[in-house]
N, C-alpha and C positions, 0 to 999 in steps of 0.2 A: 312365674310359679308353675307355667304347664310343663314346662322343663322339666320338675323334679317329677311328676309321677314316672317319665317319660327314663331318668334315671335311674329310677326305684327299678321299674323292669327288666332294665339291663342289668343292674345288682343279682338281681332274682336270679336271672337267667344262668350270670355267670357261675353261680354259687352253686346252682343247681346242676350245670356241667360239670363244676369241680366235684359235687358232691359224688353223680354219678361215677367221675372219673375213679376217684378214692375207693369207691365201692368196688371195683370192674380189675382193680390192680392190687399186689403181694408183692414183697421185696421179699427178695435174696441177698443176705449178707454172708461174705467169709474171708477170714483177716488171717494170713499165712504171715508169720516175724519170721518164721524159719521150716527148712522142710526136712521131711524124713521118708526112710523106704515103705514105711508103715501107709504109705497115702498113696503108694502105689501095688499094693499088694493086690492077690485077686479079692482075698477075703471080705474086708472091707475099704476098698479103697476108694478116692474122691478124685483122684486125677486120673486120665490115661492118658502113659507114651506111646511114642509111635516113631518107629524106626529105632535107632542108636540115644534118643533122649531116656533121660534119667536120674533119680537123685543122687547127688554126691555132694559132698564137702556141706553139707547144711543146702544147697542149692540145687535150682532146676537148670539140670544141663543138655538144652533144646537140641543141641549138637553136640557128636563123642568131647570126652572129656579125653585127654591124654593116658588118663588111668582108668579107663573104661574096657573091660577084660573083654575080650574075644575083637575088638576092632582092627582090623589091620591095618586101613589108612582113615587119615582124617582127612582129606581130599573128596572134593564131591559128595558129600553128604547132607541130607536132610534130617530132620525131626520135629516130633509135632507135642505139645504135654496141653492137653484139653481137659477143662472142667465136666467129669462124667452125665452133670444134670444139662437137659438141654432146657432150653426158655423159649416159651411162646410170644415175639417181638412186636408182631401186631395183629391186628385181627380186621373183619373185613366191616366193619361201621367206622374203619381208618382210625382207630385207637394203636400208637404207638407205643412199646416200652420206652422207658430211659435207664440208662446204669452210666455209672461211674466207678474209676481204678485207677489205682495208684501201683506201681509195680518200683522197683530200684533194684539195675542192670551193671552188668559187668561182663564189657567186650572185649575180649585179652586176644590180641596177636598171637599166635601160639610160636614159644619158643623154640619146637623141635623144628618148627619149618622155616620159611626165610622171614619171617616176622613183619610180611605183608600181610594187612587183613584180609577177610571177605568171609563171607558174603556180609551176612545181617542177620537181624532179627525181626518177626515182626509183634504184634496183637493184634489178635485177629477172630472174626465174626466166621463161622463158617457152618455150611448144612450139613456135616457130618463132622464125625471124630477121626476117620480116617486119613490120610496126609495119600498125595497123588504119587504114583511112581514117574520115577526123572523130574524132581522137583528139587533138585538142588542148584550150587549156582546162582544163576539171577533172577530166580524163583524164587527162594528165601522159604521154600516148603511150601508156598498157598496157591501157586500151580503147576502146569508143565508144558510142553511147547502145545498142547491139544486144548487144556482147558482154558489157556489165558485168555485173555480179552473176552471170553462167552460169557454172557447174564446168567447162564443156568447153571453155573458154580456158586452161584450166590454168596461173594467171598466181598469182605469189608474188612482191611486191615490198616494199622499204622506203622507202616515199616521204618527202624531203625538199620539204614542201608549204608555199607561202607565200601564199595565197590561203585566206579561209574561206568551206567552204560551209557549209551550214544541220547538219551535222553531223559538222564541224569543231569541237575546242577552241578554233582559236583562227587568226589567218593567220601563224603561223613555229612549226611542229610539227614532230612526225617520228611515223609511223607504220606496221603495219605490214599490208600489205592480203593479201588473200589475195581472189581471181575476182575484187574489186572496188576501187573508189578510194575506201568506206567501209569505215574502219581499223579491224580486228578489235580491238587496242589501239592507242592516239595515246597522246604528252605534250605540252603544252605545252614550247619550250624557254626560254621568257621568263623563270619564276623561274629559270633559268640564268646568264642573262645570256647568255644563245647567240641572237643576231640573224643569221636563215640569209641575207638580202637584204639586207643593211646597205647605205648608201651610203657606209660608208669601205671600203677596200680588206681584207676579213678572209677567212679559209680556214677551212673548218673538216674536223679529222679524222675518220673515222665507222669503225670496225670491226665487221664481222656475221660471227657465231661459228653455224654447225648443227651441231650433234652426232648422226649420224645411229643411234646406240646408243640414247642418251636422248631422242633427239626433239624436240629445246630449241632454240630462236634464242634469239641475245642478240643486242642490238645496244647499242653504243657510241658516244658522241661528244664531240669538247671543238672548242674552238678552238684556230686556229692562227697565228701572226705573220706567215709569210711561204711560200713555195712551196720552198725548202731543200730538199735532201735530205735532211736529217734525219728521221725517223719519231720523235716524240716516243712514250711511252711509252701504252699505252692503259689510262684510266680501270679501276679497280676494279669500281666499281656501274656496272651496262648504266643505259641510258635506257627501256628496252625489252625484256624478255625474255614468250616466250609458247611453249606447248606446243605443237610443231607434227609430222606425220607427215607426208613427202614424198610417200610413197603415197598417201597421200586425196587431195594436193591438186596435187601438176603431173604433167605426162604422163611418162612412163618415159626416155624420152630425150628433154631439154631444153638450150637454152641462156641463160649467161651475160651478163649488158651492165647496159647505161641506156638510160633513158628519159627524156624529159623534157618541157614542153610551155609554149608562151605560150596568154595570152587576150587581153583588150581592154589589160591591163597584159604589160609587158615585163618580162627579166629575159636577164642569160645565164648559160647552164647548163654551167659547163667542168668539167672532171673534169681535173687538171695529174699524179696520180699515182696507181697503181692496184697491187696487189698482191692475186692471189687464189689459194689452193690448194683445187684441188680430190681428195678423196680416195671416185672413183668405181669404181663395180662392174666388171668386167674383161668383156670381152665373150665370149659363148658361143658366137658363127657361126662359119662357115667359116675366118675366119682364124686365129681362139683353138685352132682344133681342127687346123691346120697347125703350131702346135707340136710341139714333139719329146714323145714318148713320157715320155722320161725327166724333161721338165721337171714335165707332166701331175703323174707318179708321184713327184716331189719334191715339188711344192705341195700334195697331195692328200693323201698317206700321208706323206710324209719329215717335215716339220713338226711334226703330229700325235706322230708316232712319237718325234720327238727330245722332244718336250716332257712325254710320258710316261715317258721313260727316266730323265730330266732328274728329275723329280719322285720317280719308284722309288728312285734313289740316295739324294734328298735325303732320301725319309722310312726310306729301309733305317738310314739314316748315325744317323737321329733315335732309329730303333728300340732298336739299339745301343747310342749311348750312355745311352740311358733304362738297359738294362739292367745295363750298368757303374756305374751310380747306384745303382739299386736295390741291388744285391749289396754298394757298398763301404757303404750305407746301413744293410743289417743288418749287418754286419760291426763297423759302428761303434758300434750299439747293442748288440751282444753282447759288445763288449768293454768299455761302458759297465759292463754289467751285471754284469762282475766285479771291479768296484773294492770297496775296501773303504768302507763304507757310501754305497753307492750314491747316486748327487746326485738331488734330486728333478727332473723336465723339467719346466719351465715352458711355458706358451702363449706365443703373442708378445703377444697384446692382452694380457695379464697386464702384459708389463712396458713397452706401450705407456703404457700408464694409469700404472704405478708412476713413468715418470718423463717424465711431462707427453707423451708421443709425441717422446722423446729432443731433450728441450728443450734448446739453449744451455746456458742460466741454469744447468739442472741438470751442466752437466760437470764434474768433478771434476780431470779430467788428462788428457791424450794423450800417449801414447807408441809405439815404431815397433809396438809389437802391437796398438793400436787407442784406444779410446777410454771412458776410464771416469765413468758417469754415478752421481747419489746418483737413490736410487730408496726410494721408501714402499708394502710392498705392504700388501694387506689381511689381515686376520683376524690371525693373531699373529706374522706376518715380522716387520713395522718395517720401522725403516732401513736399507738394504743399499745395497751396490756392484755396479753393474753393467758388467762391459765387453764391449766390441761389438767383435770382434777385425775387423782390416781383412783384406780379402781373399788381399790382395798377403804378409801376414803370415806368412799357414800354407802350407806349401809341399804340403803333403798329407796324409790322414789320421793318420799316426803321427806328423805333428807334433805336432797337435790333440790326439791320445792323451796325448802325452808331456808335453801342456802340462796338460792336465787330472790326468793321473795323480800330478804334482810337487804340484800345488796343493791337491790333493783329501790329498795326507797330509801336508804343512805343519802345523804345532801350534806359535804364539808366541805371547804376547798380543801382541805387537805387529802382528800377520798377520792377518788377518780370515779368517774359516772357508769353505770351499766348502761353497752351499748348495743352486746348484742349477744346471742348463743349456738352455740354448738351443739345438737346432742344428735347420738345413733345408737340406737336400741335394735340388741341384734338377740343372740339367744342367750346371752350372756347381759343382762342387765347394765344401761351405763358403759358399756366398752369404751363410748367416748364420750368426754363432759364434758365440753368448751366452755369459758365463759370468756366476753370478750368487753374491756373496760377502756375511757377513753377521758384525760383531765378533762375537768370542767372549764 
């Protein structure tokens, strides 16, 4: 029993982190079925491009589109389409964000050129909204031969790459970078059957999970048949999962998007549907602290307070009944113990073993007071009768009394002798009724 208080505290504890946690974080939700130029306007707009990206055809085109007025080549190009709100990822008591996204992509070879892909696209974490110059190519937009491989670009992305470099799997991958465009883990998607630049018309889904508790990315992907609104369900096994800590690797307040990028081969980079939540740190400045008093004192203490109240009930309530156990416990053994020749108590593995671990084959009958099995114990029992009264059976202890006291002075041949009993009293009244009977 020194156990449990010793478990109550850890309870406590946990709950009281969750709670704080709860309190300390705000989600960000925003669900794009489709897109328009209106989200990219100065006015009021929610996304920013950068370089030749842009809306068209219902979709976000990370890199020129063939009908994208004023481009002269689609060779060598970058673009970037960033979520304008940035997000506070952790903070410094190592409280990290999580978010999750679902996006569905379409990598098209471009027909005017030789209908080799390249580059890729990626999702990507990044400390500004601006996209690097010379970042096409095998940079895929999220760096350039200057910033690659440095910490202080604080860039986290999942590139969907169609191009191999010398330290590539392979050229239709998905990987996942961290400062650089050399994948901390890559997979091939080939044994898939997942072709990211196919020349027939294919989409594929992609979901990335952070858990910012456990410090985990997962990422996911299948194919898809058409641009529907449908969200088909996502994959079980990631493509991709790696242990990752937001604090080591991007800057404290970051943003949201794609990237994407040509070389000497073409490709276009559309993104048709986007879903992402993010569940970030709540901000500490001047405006957080323009809050009311009372909300402060709600999120801070009130939470906390109810979930300790909340948990005192539930284990006073536990205490309690424990002790109503106990008591009807001896009670029930003290009035065992004034039956005339007293039944011997069996263990339960005694009559697990006696009758195969209450096999079928071994049942003898059932009836509304439970169920009677043939049981063989050892040393000089034998053969006896065993029944396992059902719960629903005994209405309370002085049933069980009355049922044991009838049986216990019974004398027929034709009546089998009481020889011995079962019982375990848990919080739950009776959970186990042995009785254990043997011919005369």
């Amino acid at each position: 029993m020194a156990a449990v208080p010793q478990a109550i505290l850890k309870t406590i504890m946990i709950f009281l982190c969750l709670a704080s946690a709860v309190a300390k974080f705000e989600t960000f939700t925003r669900r794009y079925l489709t897109f328009n130029l209106s989200m990219i306007d100065q006015a009021n707009r929610e996304l920013r491009p950068e370089n030749y990206a842009t809306i068209h055809n219902d979709a976000l085109q990370i890199t020129p589109d063939t009908s994208n007025p004023g481009v002269f080549s689609l060779q060598n190009q970058s673009g970037r389409m960033m979520l304008l709100q940035s997000f506070k990822l952790w903070d410094d008591d190592n409280s990290v964000a999580s978010f999750s996204t679902y996006f569905l992509v379409n990598m098209f070879p471009s027909p005017t050129m030789n209908s080799t892909p390249g580059e890729g696209l990626a999702f990507l974490i990044s400390p500004t909204l601006g996209i690097p110059n010379n970042s096409y190519g095998q940079y895929l937009g999220l760096t350039n031969s200057d910033t690659d491989n440095q910490t202080t670009n604080g860039i986290v992305a999942v590139e969907l790459d169609t191009v191999k470099q010398s330290f590539d799997p392979d050229n239709n991958h998905i990987g996942l970078n961290i400062h650089s465009i050399d994948s901390v883990v890559s997979k091939s998607l080939t044994p898939l059957n997942i072709i990211l630049a196919s020349p027939q018309p294919v989409f594929h889904n992609v979901w990335i999970e952070y858990n910012g508790l456990e410090k985990f990315i997962r990422v996911y992907i299948a194919n898809h048949t058409d641009r529907g609104p449908v969200i088909p369900p996502r994959p079980e096994t990631p493509i991709l999962e790696y242990q990752l800590n937001l604090q080591e690797t991007v800057q404290k307040y970051s943003y949201f998007g794609f990237a994407a990028s040509t070389g000497t081969s073409v490709e276009l980079n559309c993104v048709l549907r986007w879903d992402i939540t993010v569940q970030h740190i709540m901000e500490s400045d001047s405006n957080s602290n323009s809050k009311s008093p009372l909300m402060k004192l709600l999120l801070s203490v009130g939470i906390p307070l109810v979930v300790v109240l909340g948990l005192g009930a539930y284990f006073g309530y536990y205490w309690y009944k424990r002790r109503l156990v106990d008591r009807s416990n001896s009670h029930i053994l003290n009035r065992l113990r004034t039956l005339p020749g007293m039944p011997k108590e069996f263990r339960f593995k005694e009559l697990k073993k006696a009758t195969n671990n209450f096999d079928e084959k071994r049942k003898l009958g059932q009836g509304g007071y439970g169920v009677v099995y043939h049981g063989l114990l050892s040393e000089d029992n034998g053969e006896v009768a065993v029944k396992w009264f059902s719960r629903e059976s005994l209405e309370g202890e002085y049933d069980f009394l009355a049922e044991l006291t009838i049986i216990n002075r019974l004398r027929h041949k034709h009546l089998v002798r009481l020889l011995g009993e079962f019982l375990s009293v848990a919080m739950s009244l009776f959970s186990r009724t042995i009785l254990i009977c043997k011919h005369q």
